[in-house]
C-alpha positions in Angstrom: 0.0 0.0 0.0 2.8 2.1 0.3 3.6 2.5 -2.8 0.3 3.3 -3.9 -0.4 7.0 -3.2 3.1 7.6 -5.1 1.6 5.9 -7.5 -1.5 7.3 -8.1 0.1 11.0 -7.9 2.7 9.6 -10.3 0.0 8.6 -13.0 -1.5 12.1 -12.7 2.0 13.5 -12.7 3.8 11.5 -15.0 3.5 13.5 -18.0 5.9 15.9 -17.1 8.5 13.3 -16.7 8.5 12.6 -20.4 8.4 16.2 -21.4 11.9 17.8 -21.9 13.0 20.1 -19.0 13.3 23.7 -18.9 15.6 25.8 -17.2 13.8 29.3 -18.4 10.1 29.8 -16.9 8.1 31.6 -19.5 5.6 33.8 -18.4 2.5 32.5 -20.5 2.9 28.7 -19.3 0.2 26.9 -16.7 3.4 26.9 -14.2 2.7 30.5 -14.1 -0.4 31.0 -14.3 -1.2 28.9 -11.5 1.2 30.8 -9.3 4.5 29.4 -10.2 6.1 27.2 -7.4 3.9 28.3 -4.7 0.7 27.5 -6.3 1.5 24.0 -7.5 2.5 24.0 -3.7 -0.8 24.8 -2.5 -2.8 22.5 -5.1 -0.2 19.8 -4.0 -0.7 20.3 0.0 -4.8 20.4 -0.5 -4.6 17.6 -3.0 -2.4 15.4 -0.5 -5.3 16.3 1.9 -7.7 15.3 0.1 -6.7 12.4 -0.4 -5.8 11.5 3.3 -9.5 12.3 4.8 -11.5 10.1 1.1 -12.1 6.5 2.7 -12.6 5.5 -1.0 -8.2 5.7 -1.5 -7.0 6.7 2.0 -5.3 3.4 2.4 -3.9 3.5 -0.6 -1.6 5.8 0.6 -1.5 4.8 4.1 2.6 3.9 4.4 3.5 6.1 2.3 6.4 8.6 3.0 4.4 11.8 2.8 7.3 14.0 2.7 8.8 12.4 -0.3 5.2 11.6 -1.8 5.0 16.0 -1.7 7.9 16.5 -3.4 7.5 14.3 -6.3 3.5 15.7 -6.8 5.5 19.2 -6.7 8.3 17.8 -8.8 5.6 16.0 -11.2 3.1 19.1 -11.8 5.8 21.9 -11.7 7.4 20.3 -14.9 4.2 19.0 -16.6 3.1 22.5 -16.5 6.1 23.8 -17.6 8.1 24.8 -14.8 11.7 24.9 -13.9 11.7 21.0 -12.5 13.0 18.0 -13.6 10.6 15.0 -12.0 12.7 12.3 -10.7 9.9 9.8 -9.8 9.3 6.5 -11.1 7.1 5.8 -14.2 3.2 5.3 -13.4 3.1 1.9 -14.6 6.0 1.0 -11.9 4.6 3.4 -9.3 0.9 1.5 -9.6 2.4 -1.7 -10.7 0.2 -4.6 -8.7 -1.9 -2.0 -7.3 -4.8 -3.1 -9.5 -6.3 0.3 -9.7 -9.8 0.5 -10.9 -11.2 3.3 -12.8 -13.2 3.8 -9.7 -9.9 4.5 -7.7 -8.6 6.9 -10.3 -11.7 8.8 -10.6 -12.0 9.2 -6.9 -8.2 10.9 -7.1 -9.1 13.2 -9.6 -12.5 13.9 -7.3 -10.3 15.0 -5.0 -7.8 17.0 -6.5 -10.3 18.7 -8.1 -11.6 19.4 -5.0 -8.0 21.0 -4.0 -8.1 23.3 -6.8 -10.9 24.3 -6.3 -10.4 24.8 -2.8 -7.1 27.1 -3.3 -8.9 28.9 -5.8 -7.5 27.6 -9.2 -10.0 28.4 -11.9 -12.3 26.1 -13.3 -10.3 26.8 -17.1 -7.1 26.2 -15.6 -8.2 23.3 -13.5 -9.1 21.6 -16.7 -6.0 22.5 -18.3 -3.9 20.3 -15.7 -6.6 17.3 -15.9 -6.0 17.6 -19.8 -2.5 17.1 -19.1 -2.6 13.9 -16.1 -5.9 12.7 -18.1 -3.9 10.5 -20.3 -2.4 8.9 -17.5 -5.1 6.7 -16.8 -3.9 3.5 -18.9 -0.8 4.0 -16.9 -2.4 3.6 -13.8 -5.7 1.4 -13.5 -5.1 -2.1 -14.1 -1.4 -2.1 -13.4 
């Protein structure tokens, strides 16, 4: 169970570790708009809990090192957005591999961290700009 809720954040997050790095932060990119590194912060911290009080995928992240399950989210949305950095995380097939995610489990994730945006104020446009980008992740995650 403990690597689950690495896991499941890396599926969401995992596009970014494909995308080639940047060490230049444009202006116009999502990183920015959503408040450069300390709103991805914020989405992260409400995401993570979330996620920790939703019976439905609690104990999927129940041993999980929280500290170092933060810092990969941060890692994993900063660059998918296009930030300044690099995610160093595992894929999301091996994060969620023999997890058996159900599209049930994944949904209730994305419930939640739309639930964080929404909570930290991230517009409903720009909130559906980062599940366009972790959306694809779903093969990656259930059934692994």
């Amino acid at each position: 169970m403990k690597m689950l809720l690495p896991g499941l954040l890396a599926v969401l997050l995992g596009a970014c570790a494909s995308a080639p790095q940047k060490s230049v932060v444009k202006n116009d990119t999502l990183y920015q708009r959503l408040g450069g590194a300390p709103g991805v912060e914020a989405v992260v911290d409400a995401s993570l809990r979330h996620v920790h009080g939703d019976l439905r995928i609690n104990i999927f992240f129940e041993n999980s090192d929280l500290a170092d399950l933060r810092r990969l989210l941060i890692e994993q949305i900063c660059a998918a957005t296009g930030g300044p950095c690099t995610y160093t995380g595992r894929s999301m097939e091996e994060s969620h591999s023999g997890m058996n995610l159900t599209d049930k489990d994944f949904d209730a994730f994305v419930e939640d961290l739309i639930a964080a945006m929404t909570e930290v104020k991230v517009s409903p446009e720009l909130q559906q700009e980062v599940l366009a980008l972790f959306g694809p992740m779903r093969p990656q995650v259930v059934g692994q």
